[in-house]
Wavefront OBJ file of the C-alpha trace (Angstrom):
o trace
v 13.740 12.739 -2.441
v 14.409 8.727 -1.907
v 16.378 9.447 1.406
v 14.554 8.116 4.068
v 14.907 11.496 6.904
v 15.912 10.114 10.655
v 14.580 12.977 12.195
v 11.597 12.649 9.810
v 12.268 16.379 8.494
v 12.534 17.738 5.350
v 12.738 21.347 3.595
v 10.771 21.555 0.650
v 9.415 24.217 -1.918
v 5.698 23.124 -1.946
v 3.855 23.568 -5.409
v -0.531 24.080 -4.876
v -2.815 23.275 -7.080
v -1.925 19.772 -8.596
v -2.589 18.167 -10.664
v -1.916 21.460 -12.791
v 1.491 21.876 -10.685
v 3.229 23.726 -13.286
v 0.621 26.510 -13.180
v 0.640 25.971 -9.374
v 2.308 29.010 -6.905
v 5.345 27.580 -4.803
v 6.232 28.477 -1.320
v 8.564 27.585 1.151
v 8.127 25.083 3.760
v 9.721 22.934 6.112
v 7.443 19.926 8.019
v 7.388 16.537 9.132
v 7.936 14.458 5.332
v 5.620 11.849 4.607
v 6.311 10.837 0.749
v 9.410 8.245 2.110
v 9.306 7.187 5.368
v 10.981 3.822 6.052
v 11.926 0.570 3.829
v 8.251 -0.286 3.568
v 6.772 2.592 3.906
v 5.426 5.318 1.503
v 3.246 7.054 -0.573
v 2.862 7.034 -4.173
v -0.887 8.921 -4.353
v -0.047 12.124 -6.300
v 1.230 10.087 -8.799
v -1.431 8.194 -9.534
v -1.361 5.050 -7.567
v -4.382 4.264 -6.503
v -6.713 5.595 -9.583
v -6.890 2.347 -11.060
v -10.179 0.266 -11.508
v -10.867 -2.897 -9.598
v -8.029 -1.524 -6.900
v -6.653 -4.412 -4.081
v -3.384 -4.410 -2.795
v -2.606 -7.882 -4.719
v -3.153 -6.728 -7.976
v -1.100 -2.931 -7.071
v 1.728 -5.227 -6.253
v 1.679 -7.456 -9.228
v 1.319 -4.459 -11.353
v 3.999 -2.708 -9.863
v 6.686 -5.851 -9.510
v 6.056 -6.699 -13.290
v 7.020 -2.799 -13.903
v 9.604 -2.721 -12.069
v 11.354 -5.864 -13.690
v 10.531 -4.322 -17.499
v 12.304 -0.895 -16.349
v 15.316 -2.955 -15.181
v 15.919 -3.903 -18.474
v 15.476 -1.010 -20.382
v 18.286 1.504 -22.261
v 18.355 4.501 -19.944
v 17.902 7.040 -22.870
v 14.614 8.903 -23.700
v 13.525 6.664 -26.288
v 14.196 3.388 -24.149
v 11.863 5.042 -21.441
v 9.504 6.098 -23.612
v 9.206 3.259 -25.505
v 8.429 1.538 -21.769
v 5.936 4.040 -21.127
v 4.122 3.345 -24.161
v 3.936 -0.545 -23.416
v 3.011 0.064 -19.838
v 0.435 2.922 -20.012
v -1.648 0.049 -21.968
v -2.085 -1.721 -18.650
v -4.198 1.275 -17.324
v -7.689 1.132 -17.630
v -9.200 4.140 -19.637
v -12.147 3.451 -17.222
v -10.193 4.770 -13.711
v -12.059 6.206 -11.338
v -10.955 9.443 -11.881
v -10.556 10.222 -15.675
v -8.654 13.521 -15.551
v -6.140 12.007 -12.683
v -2.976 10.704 -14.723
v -1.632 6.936 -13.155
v 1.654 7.351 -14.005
v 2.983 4.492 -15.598
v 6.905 5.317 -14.046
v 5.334 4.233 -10.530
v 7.144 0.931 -9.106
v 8.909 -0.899 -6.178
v 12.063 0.639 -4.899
v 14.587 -0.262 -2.055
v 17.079 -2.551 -1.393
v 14.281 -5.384 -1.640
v 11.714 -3.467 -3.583
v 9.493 -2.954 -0.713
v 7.883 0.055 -1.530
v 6.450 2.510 -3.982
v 8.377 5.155 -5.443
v 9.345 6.503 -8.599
v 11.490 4.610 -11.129
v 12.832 7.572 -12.943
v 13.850 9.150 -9.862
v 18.373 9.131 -9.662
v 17.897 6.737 -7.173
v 16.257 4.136 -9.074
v 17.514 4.898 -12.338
v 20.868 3.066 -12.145
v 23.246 5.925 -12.879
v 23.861 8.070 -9.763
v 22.650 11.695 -10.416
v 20.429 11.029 -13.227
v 17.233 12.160 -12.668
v 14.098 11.307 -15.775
v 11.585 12.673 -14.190
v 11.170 15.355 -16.620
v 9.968 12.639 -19.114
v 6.821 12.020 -17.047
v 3.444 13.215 -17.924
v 3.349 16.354 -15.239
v 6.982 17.287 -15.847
v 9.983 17.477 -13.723
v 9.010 20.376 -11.835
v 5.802 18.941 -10.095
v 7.565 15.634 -9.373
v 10.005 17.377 -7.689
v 7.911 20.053 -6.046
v 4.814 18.749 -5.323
v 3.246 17.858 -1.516
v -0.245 16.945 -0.785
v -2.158 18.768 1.344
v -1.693 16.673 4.259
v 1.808 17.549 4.401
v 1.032 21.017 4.498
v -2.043 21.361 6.611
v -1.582 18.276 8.984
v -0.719 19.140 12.736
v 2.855 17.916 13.356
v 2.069 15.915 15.736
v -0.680 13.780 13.520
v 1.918 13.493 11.008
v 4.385 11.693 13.327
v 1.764 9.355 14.355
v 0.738 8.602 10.815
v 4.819 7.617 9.970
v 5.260 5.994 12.837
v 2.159 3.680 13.274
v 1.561 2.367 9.523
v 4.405 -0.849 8.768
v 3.326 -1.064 4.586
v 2.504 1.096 1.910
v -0.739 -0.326 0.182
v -2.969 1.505 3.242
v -0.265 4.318 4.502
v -0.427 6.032 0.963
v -4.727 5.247 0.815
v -4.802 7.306 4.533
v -2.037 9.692 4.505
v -3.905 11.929 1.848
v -7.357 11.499 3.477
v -6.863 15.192 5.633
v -10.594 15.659 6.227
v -10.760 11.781 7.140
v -7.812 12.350 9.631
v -8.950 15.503 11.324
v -12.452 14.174 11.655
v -10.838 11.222 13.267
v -8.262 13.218 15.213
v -10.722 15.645 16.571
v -12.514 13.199 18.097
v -10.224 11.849 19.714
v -8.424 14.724 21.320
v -12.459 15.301 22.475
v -12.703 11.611 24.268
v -8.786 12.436 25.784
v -9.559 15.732 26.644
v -6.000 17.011 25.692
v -3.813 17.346 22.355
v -2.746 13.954 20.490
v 1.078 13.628 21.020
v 2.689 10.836 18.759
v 4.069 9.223 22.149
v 0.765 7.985 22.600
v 1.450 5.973 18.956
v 4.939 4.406 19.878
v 5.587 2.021 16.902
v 4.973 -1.092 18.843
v 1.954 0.006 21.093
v -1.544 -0.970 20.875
v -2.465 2.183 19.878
v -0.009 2.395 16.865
v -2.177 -0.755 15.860
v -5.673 0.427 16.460
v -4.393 3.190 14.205
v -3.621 1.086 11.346
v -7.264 -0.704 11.809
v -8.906 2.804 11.341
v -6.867 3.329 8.443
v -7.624 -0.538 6.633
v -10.963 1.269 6.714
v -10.377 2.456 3.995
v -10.031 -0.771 2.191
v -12.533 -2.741 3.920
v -15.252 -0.159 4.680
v -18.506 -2.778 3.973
v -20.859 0.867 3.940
v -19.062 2.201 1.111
v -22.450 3.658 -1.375
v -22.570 2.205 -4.461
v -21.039 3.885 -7.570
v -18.478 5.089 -4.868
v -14.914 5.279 -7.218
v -13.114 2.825 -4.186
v -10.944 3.083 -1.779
v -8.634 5.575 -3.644
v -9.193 9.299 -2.841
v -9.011 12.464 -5.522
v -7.703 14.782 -2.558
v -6.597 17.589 -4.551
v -8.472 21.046 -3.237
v -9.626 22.339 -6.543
v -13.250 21.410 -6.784
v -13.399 18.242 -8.929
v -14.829 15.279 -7.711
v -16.075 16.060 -4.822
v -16.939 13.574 -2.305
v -20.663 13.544 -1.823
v -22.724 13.594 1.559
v -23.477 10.326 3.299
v -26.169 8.551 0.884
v -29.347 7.293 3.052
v -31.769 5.767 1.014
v -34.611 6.222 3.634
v -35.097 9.880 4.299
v -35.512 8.864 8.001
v -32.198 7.969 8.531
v -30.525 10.125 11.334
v -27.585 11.661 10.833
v -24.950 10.900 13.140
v -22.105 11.827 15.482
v -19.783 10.262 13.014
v -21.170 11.964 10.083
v -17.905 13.560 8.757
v -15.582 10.250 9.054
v -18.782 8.158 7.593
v -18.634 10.924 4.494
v -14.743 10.513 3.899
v -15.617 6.767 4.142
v -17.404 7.416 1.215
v -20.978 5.645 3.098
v -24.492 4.800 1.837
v -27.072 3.236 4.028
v -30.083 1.813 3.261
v -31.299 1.407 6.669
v -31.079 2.625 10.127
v -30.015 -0.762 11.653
v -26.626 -0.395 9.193
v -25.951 3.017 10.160
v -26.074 1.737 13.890
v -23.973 -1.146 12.998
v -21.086 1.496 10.978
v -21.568 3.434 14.153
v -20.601 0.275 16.530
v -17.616 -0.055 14.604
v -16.459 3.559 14.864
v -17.435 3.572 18.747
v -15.541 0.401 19.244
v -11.843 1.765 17.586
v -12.535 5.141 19.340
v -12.951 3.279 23.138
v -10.181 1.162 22.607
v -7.901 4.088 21.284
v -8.842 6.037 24.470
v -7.875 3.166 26.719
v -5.018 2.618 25.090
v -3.809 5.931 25.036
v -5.298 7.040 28.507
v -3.769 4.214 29.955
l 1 2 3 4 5 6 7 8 9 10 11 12 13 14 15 16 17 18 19 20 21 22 23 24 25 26 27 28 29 30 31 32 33 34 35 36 37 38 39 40 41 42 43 44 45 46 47 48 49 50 51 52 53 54 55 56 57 58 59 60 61 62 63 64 65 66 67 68 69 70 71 72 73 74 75 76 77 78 79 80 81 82 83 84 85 86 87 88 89 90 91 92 93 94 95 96 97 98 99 100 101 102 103 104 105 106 107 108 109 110 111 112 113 114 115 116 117 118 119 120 121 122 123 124 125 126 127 128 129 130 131 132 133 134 135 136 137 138 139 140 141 142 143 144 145 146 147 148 149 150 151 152 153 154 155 156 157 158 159 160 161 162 163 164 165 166 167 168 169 170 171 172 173 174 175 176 177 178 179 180 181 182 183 184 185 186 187 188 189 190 191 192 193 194 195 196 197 198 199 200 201 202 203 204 205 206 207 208 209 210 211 212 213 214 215 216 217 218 219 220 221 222 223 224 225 226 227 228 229 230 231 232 233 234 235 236 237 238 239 240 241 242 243 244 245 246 247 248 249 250 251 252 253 254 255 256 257 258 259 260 261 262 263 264 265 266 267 268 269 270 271 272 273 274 275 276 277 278 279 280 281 282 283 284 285 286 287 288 289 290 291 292 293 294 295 296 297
C-alpha cells in the first residue's frame, strides 16, 4: 500500500481491535486513505512510531535515516532481516511510553529521496519487486496489511481531505492524523463558529487556512500545558481501554473548566493556575478566529 492514490481513495479490508489485529474482526471499507499521501507525507503511528522516549522530530529522523541505510545493506532472506531486527530493536528504549505498544524496528524512510515514513519490508522498499516481509514483523503480515486506525474509519470525509491536503511533512501529520477525539473536538467547533459543514475547499493546499491547520496540529508537539508525567506528544489511540487519556489535571480545585475542555484533554493539559488556563485558552481562541476569517472570507 506504497502507491500514493490521486484521487486520494482506496478500498481496504479494515481489521479492529489493534494492536491484537490478528484476533481483530475485518470488514469491508472504502474511504479517503491516509497511511500514504504524498512524497513527504505519511503516517507510520500503528506501527509504532512515535512510542519512543524523549520523542522530537530530530532524533525520529536520525533514527530512522541510520535504519534505513543498515537495511540497504542487508541479505534479503529471513535470517539477514532478522539478524537486523535484532541489532536495531536494541535502539528502543524498554522505558517507551507505552510498554505493551510494539515500535517496530522495520519502520524507516521511503521514496525516491527517503522523505517519509513507511515500512522497509513492504515490496516496495524491499528491492525485489513483489516481495513482500512483512510477515516477519512482530504483529504479522495480516495486520500490516489490514490494519486502519480509527480515524480512517470514523473521520468525516471531508476532515480527512483537509487533514491530506493541509499537512506538507510527516513528523506532525502522523502525531494528528490518529488524534480522532482531538480532531472532532476541533472540527466541531469550528463548523459551530462557521455555522455550516467544513468542506476541504476551505483548506486548499496553499491557503491560509491549510496553514493555520498545521499550527493546530504542531500543538501537539509544542503544547507548553502538557501535565506532567504526560507520556508526550505520541498518542495510544487504539479503542480498547488501555491507557486512557486522563481528564484535564488542575492542581487548584478552583480552576474552571472551560469551553475548550475536550481539545485541552486530548492535549494531554495540567494547570496549576487559573491565569495558565486563560493563557491555553488565548491560544485556542486565537487559531479558532483566524481559521474563521480565513475560511469565512
Amino acid at each position: 500500500m506504497y502507491s500514493i492514490f490521486k484521487n486520494g481513495r482506496t478500498k481496504r479490508r479494515v481489521v479492529l481491535n489493534q494492536p491484537n489485529a490478528s484476533v481483530g474482526r475485518e470488514e469491508e471499507s472504502e474511504s479517503v486513505y491516509l497511511c500514504q499521501v504524498g512524497d513527504r507525507v505519511s503516517c507510520g503511528a500503528c506501527c509504532g512510531l512515535y512510542n519512543v522516549a524523549n520523542l522530537s522530530q530530530k532524533r525520529l529522523e536520525t533514527i530512522l535515516y541510520e535504519r534505513t541505510e543498515k537495511f540497504s545493506s542487508i541479505p534479503r532472506t529471513v535470517d539477514g532481516i532478522d539478524s537486523f531486527r535484532r541489532a536495531i530493536e536494541g535502539w528502543t528504549p524498554e522505558d517507551r511510553p507505552f510498554r505493551q505498544f510494539h515500535h517496530c524496528p522495520y519502520l524507516g524512510l521511503i521514496g525516491e529521496n527517503r522523505e517519509r515514513v513507511g515500512c522497509l519490508l513492504h515490496p516496495a522498499a524491499t528491492g525485489k519487486e513483489g516481495l513482500d516481509w512483512r510477515g516477519l514483523s512482530y504483529y504479522g503480515g495480516l495486520a500490516c496489511r489490514t490494519y486502519f486506525c480509527p480515524s480512517n474509519r470514523l473521520l468525516p470525509e471531508a476532515w480527512q481531505e483537509t487533514l491530506r491536503q493541509s499537512m506538507d511533512h510527516w513528523y506532525p501529520y502522523g502525531l494528528i492524523v490518529t488524534e480522532r477525539h482531538l480532531l472532532t473536538a476541533f472540527f466541531v467547533e469550528l463548523e459551530k463558529r462557521l455555522a455550516r459543514p467544513v468542506s476541504a475547499s476551505d483548506f486548499a493546499p496553499a491557503s491560509k487556512a491549510a496553514a493555520l491547520f498545521r499550527e493546530f496540529a504542531g500543538l501537539k508537539s509544542t503544547w507548553p500545558y502538557r501535565r506532567l508525567r504526560a507520556p508526550g506528544a505520541c498518542n495510544y489511540f487504539f479503542e480498547n481501554g488501555q491507557y486512557l487519556r486522563p481528564p484535564v489535571h488542575r492542581s487548584d480545585a478552583g480552576i474552571r473548566m472551560s469551553p475548550y475542555e475536550t481539545i485541552l484533554k486530548e492535549l494531554d493539559s495540567g494547570f496549576a493556575s487559573a491565569d495558565d488556563l486563560y493563557a491555553a485558552e488565548s491560544v485556542l481562541d486565537r487559531l479558532f478566529s483566524q481559521l474563521t476569517e480565513a475560511v469565512a472570507g
